[in-house]
C-alpha positions, 0 to 999 in steps of 0.5 A, spaced: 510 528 459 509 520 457 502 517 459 504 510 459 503 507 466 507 501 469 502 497 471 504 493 478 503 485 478 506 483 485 504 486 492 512 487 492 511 491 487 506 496 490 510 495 496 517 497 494 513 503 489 510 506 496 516 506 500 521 509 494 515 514 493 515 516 500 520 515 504 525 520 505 519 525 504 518 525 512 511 522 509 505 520 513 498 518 512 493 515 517 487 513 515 480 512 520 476 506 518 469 504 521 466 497 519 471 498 513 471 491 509 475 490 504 476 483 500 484 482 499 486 477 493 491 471 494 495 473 488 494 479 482 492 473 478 485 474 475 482 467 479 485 469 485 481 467 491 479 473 497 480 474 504 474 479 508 478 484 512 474 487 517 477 494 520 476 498 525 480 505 528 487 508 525 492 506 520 498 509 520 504 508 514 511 512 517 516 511 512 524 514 514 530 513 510 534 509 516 541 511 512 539 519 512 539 519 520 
């Protein structure tokens, strides 16, 4: 088994990583946050600015495969 990882440079990255990992797995995940603040860079780049997001309540993430039915 190989110990290399591919590290993700761009949000499409990490996004198409996501849906190709859950999609087709009937695959659910929610989250539950309360007073949940998170820091959300511009850019993967090390001098990216930030945006403060406040989160409160659910978040769910539902993957299906439109062209398995």
């Amino acid at each position: 088994m190989s110990t290399a990882t591919n590290d993700t440079k761009t949000w499409p990255e990490l996004a198409i990583g996501l849906y190709d990992t859950l999609t087709g797995r009937g695959a659910e995940i929610t989250y539950d946050f309360e007073n949940f603040e998170v820091l959300i860079p511009s850019s993967a780049a090390p001098d990216a600015t930030h945006a403060k997001w406040v989160m409160n309540g659910a978040l769910k993430i539902r993957t299906r495969d439109a062209s398995k039915g």
